[in-house]
RODOBA-499251 format. One line per field, with one value per atom (N, C-alpha, C, O, CB): y negated, x, z negated; residue in three letters; atom name. Coordinates in Angstrom, 3 decimals, padded with zeros to 6 digits. Glycine has a CB too. Layout:
<pts>
c2 <- [Y_...]
c1 <- [X_...]
c3 <- [Z_...]
res <- [ALA_...]
atom <- [CA_...]
</pts>
This chain:
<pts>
c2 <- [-074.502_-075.868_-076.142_-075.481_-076.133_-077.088_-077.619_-076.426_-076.606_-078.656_-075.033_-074.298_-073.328_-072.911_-074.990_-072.940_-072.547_-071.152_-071.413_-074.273_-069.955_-069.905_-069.656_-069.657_-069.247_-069.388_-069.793_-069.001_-069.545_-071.200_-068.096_-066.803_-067.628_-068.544_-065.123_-066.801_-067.607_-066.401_-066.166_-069.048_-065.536_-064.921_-065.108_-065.233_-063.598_-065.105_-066.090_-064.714_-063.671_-067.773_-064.836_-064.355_-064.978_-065.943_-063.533_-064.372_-064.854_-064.448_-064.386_-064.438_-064.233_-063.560_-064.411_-065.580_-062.520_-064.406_-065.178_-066.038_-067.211_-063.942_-065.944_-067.078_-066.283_-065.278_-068.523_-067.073_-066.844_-067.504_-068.626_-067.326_-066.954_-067.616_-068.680_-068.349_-066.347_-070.454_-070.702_-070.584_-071.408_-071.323_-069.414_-069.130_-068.154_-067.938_-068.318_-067.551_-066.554_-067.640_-067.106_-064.758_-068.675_-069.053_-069.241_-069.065_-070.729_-069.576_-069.502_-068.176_-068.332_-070.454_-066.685_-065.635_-064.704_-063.526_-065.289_-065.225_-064.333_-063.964_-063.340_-065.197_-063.985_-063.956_-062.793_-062.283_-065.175_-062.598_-062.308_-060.522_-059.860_-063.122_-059.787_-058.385_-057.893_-058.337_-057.436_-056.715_-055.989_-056.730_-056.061_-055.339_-058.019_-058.887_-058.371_-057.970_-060.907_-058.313_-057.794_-058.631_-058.821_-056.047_-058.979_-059.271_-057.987_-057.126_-060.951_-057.743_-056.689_-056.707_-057.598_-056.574_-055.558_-055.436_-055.292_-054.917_-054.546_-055.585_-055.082_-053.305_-052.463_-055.271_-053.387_-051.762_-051.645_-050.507_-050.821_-052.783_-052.590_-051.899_-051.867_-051.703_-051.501_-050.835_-052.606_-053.750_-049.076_-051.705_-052.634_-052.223_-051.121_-053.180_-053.233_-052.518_-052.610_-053.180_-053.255_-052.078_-051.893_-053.073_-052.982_-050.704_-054.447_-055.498_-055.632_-056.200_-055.347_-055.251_-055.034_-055.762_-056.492_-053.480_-055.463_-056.200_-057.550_-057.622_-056.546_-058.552_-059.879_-060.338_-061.228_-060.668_-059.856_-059.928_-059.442_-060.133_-059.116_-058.158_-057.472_-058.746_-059.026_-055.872_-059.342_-060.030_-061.263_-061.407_-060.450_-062.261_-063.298_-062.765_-063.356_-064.267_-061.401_-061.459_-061.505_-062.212_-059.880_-060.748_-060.453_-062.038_-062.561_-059.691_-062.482_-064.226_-064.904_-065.289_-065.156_-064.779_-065.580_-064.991_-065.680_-065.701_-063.324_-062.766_-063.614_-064.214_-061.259_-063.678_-064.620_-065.827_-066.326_-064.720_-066.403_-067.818_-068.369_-069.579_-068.616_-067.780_-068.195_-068.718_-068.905_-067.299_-068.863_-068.748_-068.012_-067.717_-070.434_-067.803_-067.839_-068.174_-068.051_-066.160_-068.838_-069.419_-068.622_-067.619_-071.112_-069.019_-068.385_-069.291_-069.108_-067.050_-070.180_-071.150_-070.816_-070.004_-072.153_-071.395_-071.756_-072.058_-072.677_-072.327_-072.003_-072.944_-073.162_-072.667_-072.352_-074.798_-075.389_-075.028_-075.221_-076.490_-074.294_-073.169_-071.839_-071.014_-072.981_-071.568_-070.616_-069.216_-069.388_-070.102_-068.359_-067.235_-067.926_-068.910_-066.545_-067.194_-067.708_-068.134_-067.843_-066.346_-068.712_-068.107_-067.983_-069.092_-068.786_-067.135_-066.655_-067.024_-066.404_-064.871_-067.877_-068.467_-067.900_-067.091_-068.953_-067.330_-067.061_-067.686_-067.540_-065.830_-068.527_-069.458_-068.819_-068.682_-071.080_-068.474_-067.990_-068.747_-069.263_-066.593_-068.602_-069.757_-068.333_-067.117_-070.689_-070.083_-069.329_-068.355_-067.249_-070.517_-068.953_-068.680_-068.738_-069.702_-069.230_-068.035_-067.707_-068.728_-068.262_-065.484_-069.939_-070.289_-069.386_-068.584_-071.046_-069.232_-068.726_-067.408_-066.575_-068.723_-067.090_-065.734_-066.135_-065.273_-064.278_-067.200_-067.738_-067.799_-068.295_-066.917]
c1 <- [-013.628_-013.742_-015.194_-015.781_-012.772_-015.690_-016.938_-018.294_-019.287_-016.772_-017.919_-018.939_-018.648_-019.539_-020.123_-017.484_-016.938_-015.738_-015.026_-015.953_-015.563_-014.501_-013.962_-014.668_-014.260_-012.616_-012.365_-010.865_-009.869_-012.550_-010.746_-009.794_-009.482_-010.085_-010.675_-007.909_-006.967_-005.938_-005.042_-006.223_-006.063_-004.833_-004.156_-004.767_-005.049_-002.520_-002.071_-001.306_-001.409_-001.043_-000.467_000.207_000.586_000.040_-000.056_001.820_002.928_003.069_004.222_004.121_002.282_002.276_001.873_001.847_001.503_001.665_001.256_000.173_000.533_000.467_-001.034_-001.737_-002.670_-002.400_-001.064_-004.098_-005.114_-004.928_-004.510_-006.371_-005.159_-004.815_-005.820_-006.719_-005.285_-006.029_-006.834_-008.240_-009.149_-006.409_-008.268_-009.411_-010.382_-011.588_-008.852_-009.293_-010.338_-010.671_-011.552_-009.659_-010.396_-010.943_-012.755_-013.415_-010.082_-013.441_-014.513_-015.278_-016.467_-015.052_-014.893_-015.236_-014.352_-014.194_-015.504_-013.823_-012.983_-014.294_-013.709_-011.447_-015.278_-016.110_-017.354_-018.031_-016.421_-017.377_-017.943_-017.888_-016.864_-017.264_-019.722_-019.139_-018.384_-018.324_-020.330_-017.830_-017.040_-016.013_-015.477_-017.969_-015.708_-014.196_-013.261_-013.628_-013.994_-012.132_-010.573_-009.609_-009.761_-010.379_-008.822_-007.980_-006.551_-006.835_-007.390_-005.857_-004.826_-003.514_-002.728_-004.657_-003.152_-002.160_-000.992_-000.985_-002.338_000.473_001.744_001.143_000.576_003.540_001.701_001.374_000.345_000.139_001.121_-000.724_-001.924_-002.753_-003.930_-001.710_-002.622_-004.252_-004.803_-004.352_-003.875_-006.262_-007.140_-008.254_-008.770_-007.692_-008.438_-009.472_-010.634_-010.864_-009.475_-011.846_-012.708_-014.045_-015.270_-012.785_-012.854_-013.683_-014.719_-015.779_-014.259_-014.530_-015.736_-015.494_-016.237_-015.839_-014.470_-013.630_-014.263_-015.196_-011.688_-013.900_-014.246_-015.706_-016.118_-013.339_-016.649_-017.782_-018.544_-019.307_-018.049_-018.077_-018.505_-018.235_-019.060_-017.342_-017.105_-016.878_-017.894_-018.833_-015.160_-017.783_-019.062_-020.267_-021.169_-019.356_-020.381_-022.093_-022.345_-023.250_-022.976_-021.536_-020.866_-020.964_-021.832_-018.865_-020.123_-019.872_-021.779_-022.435_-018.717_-022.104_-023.523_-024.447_-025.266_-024.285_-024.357_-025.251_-025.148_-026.151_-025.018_-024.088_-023.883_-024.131_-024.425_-022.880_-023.983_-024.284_-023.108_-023.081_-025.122_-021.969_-021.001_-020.587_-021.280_-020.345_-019.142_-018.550_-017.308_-016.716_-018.124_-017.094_-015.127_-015.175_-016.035_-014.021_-013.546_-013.037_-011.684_-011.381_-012.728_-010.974_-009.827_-008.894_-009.212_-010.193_-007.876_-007.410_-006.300_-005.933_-007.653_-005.232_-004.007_-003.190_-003.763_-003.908_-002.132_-000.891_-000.714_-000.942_000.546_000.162_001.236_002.389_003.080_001.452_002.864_004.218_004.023_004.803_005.483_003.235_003.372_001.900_001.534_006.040_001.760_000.250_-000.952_-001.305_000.208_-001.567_-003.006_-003.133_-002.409_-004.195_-004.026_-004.930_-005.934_-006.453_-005.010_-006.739_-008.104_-008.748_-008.546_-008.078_-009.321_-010.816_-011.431_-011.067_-011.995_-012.150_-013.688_-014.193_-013.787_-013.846_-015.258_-015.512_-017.076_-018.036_-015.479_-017.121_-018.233_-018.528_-017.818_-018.061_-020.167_-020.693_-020.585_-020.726_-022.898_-020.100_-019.891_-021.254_-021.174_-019.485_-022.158_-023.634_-024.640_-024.578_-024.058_-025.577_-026.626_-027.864_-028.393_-027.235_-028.243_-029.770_-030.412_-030.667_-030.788_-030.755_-031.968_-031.534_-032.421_-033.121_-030.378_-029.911_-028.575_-027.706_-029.698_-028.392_-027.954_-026.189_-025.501_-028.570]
c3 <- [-115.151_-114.692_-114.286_-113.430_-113.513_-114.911_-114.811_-114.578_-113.873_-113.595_-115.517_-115.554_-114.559_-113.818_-115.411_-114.481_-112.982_-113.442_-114.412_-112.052_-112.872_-113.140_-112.042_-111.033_-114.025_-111.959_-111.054_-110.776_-111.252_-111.159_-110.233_-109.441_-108.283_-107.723_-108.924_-108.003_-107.140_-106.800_-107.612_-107.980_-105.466_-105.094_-103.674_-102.612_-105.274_-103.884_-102.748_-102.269_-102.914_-103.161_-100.971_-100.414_-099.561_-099.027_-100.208_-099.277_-098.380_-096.860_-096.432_-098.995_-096.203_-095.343_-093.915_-094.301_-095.788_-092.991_-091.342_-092.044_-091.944_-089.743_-092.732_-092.754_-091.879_-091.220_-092.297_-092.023_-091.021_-089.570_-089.287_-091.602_-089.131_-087.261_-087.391_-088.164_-085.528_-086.622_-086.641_-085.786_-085.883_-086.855_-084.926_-084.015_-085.010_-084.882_-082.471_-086.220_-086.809_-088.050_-088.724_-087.327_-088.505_-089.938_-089.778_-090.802_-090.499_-088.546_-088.983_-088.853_-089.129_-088.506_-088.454_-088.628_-089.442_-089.123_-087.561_-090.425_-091.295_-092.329_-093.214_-092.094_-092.593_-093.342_-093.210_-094.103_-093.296_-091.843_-090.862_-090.918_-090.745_-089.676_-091.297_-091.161_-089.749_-088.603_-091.397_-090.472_-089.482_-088.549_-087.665_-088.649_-088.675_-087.754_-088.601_-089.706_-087.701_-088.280_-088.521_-087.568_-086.361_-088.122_-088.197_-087.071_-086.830_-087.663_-087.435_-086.446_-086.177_-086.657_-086.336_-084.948_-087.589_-088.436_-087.879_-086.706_-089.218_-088.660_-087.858_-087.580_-088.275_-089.044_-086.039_-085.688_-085.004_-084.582_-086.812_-084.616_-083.810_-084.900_-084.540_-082.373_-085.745_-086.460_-087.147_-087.188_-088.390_-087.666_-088.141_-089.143_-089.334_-087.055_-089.631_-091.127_-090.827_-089.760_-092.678_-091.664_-091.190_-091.342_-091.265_-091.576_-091.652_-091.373_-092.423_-092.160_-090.077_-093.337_-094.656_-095.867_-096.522_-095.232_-096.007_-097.537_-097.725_-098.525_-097.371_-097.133_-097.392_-097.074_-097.818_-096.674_-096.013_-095.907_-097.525_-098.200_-094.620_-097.803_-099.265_-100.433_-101.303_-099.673_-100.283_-101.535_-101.186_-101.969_-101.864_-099.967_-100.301_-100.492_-101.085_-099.261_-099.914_-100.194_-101.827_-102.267_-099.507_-102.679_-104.295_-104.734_-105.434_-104.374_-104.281_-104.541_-104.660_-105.627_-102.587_-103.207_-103.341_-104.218_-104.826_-102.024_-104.374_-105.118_-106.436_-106.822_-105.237_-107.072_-108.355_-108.627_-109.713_-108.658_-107.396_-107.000_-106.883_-107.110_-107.903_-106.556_-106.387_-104.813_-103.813_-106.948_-105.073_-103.340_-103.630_-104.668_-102.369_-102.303_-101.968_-100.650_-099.777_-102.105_-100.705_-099.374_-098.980_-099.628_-099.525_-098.046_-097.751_-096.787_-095.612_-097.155_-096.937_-096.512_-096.495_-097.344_-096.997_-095.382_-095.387_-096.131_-097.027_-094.943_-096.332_-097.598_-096.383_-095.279_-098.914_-097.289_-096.354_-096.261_-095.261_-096.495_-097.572_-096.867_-096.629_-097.103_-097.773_-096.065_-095.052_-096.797_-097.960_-094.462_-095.953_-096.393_-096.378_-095.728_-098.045_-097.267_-097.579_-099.304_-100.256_-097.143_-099.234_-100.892_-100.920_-100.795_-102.107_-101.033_-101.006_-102.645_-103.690_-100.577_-102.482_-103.752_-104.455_-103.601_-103.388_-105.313_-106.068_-107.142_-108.294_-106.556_-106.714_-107.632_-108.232_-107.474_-106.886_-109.685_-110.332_-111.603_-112.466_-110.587_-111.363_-112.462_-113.851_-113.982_-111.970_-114.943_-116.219_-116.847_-117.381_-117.321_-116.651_-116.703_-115.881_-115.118_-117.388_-115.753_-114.356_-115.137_-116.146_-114.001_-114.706_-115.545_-115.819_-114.921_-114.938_-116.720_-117.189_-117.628_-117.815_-116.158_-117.815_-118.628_-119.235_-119.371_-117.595_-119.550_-120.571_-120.404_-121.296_-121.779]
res <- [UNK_UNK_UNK_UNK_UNK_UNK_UNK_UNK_UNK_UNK_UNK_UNK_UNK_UNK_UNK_UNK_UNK_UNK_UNK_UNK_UNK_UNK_UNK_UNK_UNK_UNK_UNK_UNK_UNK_UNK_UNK_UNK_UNK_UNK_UNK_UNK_UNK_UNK_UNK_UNK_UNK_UNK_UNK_UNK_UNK_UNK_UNK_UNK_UNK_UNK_UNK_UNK_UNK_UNK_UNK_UNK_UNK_UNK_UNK_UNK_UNK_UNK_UNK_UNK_UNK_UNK_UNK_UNK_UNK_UNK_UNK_UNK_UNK_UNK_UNK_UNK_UNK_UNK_UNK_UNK_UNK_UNK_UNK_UNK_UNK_UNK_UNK_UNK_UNK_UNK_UNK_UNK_UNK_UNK_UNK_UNK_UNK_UNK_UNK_UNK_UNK_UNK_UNK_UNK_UNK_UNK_UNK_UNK_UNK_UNK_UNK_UNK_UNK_UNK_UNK_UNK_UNK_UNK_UNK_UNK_UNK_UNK_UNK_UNK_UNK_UNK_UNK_UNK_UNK_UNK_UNK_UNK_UNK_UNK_UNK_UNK_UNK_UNK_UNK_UNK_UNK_UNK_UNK_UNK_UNK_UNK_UNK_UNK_UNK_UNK_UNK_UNK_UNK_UNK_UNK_UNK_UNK_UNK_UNK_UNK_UNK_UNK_UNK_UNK_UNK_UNK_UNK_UNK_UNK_UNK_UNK_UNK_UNK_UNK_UNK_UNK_UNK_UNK_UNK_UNK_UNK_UNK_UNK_UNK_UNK_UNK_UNK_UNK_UNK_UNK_UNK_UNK_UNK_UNK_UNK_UNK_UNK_UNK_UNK_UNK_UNK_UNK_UNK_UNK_UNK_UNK_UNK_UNK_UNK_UNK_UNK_UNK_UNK_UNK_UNK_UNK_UNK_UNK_UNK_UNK_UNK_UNK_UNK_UNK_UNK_UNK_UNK_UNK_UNK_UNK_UNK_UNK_UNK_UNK_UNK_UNK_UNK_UNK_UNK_UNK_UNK_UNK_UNK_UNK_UNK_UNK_UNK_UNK_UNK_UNK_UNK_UNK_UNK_UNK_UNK_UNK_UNK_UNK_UNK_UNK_UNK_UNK_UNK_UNK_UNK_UNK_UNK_UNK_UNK_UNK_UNK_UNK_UNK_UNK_UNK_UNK_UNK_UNK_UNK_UNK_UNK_UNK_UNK_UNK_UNK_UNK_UNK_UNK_UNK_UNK_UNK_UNK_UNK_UNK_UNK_UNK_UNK_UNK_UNK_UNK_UNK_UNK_UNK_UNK_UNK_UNK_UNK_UNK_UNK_UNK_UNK_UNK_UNK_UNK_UNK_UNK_UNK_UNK_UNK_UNK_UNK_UNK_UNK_UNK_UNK_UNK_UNK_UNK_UNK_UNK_UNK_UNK_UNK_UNK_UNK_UNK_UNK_UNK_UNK_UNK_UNK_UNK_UNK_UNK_UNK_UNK_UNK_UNK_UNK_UNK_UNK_UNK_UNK_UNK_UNK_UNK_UNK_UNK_UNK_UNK_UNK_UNK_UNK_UNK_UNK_UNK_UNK_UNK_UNK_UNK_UNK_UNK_UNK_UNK_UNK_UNK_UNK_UNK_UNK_UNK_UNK_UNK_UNK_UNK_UNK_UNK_UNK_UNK_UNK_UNK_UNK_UNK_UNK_UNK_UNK_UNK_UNK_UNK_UNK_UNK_UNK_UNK_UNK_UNK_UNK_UNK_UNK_UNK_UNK_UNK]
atom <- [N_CA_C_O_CB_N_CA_C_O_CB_N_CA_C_O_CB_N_CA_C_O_CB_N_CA_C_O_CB_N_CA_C_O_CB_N_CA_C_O_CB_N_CA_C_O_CB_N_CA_C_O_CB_N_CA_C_O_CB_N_CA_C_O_CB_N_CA_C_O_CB_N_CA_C_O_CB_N_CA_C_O_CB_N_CA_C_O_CB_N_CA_C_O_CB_N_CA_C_O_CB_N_CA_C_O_CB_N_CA_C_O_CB_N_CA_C_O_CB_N_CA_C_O_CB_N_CA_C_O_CB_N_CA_C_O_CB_N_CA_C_O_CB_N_CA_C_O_CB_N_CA_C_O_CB_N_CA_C_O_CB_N_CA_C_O_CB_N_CA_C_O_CB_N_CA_C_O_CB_N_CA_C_O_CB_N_CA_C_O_CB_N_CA_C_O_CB_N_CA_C_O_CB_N_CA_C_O_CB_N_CA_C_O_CB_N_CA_C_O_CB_N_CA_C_O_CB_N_CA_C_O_CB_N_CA_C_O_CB_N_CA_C_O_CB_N_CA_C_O_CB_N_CA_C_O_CB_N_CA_C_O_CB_N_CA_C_O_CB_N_CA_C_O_CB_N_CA_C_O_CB_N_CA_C_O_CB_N_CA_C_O_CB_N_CA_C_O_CB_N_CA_C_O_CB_N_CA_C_O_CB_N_CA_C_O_CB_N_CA_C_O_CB_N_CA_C_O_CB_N_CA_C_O_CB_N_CA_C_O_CB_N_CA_C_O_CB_N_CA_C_O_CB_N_CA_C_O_CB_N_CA_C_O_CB_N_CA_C_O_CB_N_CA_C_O_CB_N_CA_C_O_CB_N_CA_C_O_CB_N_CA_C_O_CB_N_CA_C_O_CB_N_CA_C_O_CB_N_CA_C_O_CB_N_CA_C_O_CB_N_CA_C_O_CB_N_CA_C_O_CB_N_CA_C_O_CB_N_CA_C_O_CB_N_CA_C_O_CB_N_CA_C_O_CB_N_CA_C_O_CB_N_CA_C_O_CB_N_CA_C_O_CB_N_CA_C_O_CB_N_CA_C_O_CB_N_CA_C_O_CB]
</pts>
C-alpha cells in the first residue's frame, strides 16, 4: 500500500495496559507475565530500532475486542537503492 508493506500480528490476549502504551517501545520496560516473571524488555525496542533503520515504523495498539495488533510498516524501496 502506497509503497509500503505492510505486516500485521494480532493476539488475543489483556491488551496493553493504558499507563504502558507510551513506554511499550522503550529499552528494557516489560510489563509482568501470568506468574510475576518478566522479559527482558528488548524484543520490541530491537524491532523499532530495525523498523527506523529501514525507514520504517511499527506501532502496537489495542483491538476493540479485546488483544493487541502489533504493525510493521516497510518501504517497498530505500531511495536511492532502488
Amino acid at each position: 500500500e502506497d509503497g509500503q508493506w505492510q505486516f500485521a500480528v494480532t493476539d488475543e490476549g489483556p491488551g496493553i495496559p493504558d499507563y504502558a502504551q507510551a513506554r511499550i517501545f522503550e529499552r528494557f520496560y516489560s510489563l509482568a507475565r501470568p506468574g510475576g516473571t518478566r522479559s527482558s524488555g528488548l524484543g520490541l525496542s530491537f524491532v523499532r530500532e530495525v523498523a527506523l533503520l529501514h525507514r520504517g515504523r511499527i506501532s502496537l495498539e489495542n483491538r476493540i475486542d479485546g488483544g493487541a495488533v502489533a504493525t510493521l510498516e516497510l518501504p517497498v524501496a530505500i531511495p536511492g537503492r532502488g
